[in-house]
C-alpha positions as CSV (number, residue, x, y, z in Angstrom):
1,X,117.8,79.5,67.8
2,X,114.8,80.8,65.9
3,X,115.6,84.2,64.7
4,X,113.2,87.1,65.9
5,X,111.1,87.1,62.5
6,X,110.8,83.9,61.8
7,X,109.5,83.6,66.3
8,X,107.0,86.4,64.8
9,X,105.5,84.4,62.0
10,X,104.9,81.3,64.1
11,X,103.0,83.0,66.6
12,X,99.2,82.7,66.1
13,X,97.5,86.6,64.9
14,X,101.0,87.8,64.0
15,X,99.5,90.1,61.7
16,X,98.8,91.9,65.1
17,X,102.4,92.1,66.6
18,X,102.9,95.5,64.6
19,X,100.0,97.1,66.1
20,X,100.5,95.5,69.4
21,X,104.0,97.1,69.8
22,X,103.2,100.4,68.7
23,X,99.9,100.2,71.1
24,X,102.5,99.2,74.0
25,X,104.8,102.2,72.6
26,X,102.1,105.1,72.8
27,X,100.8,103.5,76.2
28,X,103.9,103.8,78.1
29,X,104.6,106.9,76.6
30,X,100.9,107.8,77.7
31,X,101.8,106.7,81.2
32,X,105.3,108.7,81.5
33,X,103.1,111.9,80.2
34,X,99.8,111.4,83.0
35,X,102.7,111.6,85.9
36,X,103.4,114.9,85.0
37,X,99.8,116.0,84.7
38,X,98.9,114.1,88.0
39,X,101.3,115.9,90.4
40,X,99.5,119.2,88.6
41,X,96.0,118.0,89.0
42,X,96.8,116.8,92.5
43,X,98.2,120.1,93.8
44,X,95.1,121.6,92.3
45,X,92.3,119.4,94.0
46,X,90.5,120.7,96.8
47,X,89.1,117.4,98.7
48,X,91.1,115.3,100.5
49,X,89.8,112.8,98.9
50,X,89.9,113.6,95.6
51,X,93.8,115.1,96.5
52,X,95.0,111.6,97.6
53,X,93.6,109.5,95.1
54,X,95.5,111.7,92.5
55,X,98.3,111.1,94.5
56,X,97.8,107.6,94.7
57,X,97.1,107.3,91.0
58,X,100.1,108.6,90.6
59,X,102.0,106.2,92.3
60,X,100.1,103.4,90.6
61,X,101.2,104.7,87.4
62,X,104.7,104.8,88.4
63,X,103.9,100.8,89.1
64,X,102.5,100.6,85.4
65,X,105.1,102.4,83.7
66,X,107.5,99.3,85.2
67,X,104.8,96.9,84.7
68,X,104.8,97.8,80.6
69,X,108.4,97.7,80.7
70,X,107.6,94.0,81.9
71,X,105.7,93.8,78.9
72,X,108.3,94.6,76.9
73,X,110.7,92.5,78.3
74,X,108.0,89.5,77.9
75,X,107.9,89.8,74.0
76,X,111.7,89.8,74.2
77,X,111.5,94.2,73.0
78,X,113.6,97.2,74.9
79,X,110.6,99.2,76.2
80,X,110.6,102.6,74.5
81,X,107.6,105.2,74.5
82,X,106.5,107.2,72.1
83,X,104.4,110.6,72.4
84,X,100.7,110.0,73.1
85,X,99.1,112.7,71.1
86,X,95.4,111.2,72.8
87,X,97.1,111.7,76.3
88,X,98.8,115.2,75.4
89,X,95.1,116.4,74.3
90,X,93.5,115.1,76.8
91,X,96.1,116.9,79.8
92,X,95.9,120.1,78.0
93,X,92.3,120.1,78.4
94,X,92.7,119.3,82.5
95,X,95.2,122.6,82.0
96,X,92.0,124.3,80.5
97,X,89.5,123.0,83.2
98,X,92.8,124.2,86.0
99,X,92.7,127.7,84.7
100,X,89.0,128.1,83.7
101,X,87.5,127.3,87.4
102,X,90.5,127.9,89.9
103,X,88.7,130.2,91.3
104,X,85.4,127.8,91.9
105,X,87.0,125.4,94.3
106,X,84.0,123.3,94.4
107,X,83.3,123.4,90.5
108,X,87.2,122.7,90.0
109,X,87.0,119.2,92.0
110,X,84.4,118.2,90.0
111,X,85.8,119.7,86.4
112,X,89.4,117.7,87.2
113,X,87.1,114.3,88.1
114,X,85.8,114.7,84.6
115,X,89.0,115.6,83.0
116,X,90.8,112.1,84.8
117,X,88.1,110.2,84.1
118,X,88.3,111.1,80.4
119,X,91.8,109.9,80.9
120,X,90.9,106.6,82.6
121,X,88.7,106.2,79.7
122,X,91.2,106.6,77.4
123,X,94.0,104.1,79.0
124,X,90.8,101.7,79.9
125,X,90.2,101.1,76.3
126,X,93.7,101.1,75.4
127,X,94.4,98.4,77.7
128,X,91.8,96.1,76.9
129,X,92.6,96.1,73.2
130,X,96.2,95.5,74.5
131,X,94.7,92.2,76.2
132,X,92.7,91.3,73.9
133,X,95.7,91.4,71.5
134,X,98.2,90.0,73.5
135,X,95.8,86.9,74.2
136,X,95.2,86.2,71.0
137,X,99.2,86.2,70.1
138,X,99.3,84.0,73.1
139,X,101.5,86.4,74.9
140,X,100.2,84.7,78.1
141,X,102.9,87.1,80.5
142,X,101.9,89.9,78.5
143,X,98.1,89.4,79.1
144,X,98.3,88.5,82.5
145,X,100.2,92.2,83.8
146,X,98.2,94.2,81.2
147,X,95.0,92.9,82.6
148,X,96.2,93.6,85.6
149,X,97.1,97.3,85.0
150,X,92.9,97.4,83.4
151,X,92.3,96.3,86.5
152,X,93.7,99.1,88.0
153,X,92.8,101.5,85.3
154,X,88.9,100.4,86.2
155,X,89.1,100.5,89.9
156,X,90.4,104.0,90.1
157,X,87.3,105.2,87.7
158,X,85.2,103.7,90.3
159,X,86.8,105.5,92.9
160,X,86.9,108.8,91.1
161,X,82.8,107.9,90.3
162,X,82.4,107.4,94.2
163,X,83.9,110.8,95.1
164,X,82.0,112.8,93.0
165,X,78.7,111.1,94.1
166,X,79.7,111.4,97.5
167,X,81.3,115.0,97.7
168,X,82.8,116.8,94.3
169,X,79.9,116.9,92.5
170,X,77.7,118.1,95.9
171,X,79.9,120.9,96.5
172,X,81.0,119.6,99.5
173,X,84.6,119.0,99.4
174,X,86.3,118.4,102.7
């Protein structure tokens, strides 16, 4: 049985193992943080629309918090997070946006579009680095349920894009 270092060094890019795990580390720690922020944001929204895509982003994170632990599991690691500091910036400033325009129902809908999207942003990128590293360490498992979460991560930007075209961002929230 090869031991775990010596299953490192054969892989091809190990030099990128390192970075890969502490990537997978401050993305499921990202994750774990967002759920918190998204029951916020969703009690906050005004639109239906807008209300039950947070609420079903929220429920697809809870499906890519499992999936990284997955991850984990594929590159033979105990999944542990670590604090995001990107994520924990970026949901203090959707606490900013909540308290700056509660009173502007149909400015706050489209001030917490922005603020998620900035967050979508953020796990967009981290995730395709995440594939892109994992493919080139030939973590074939890994690459195949990270691209999947990017997937996700780019569909509900569309989404959040469509609602502000068709209502938030109109002032006509329903």
């Amino acid at each position: 049985m090869a031991t775990a270092k010596s299953k490192k060094d054969s892989m091809p890019n190990a030099h990128l193992h390192e970075l890969f795990v502490d990537e997978l580390k401050d993305v499921l720690g990202a994750e774990r943080q967002l759920l918190k922020g998204l029951k916020k944001l969703a009690d906050a929204a005004h639109g239906e629309k807008l209300k039950q895509a947070f609420k079903s982003h929220y429920e697809q994170t809870e499906g890519h918090i499992e999936r990284l632990k997955s991850v984990f599991s594929s590159i033979d690691l105990t999944a542990r997070g670590k604090k995001c500091k990107a994520m924990e910036g970026l949901l203090n400033e959707a606490e900013e946006i909540l308290e700056e325009f509660q009173d502007s129902p149909e400015v706050l809908d489209a001030a917490l579009i922005a603020a998620v999207q900035k967050v979508e942003h953020y796990e967009i990128a981290t995730y395709g680095c995440l594939v892109t590293y994992a493919k080139l360490m030939e973590h074939s498992e890994a690459e195949e349920l990270l691209a999947a979460t990017l997937a996700e991560e780019k569909d509900t930007d569309v989404l959040l894009t469509e609602i502000a075209m068709s209502e938030s961002n109109l002032g006509q929230s329903k």
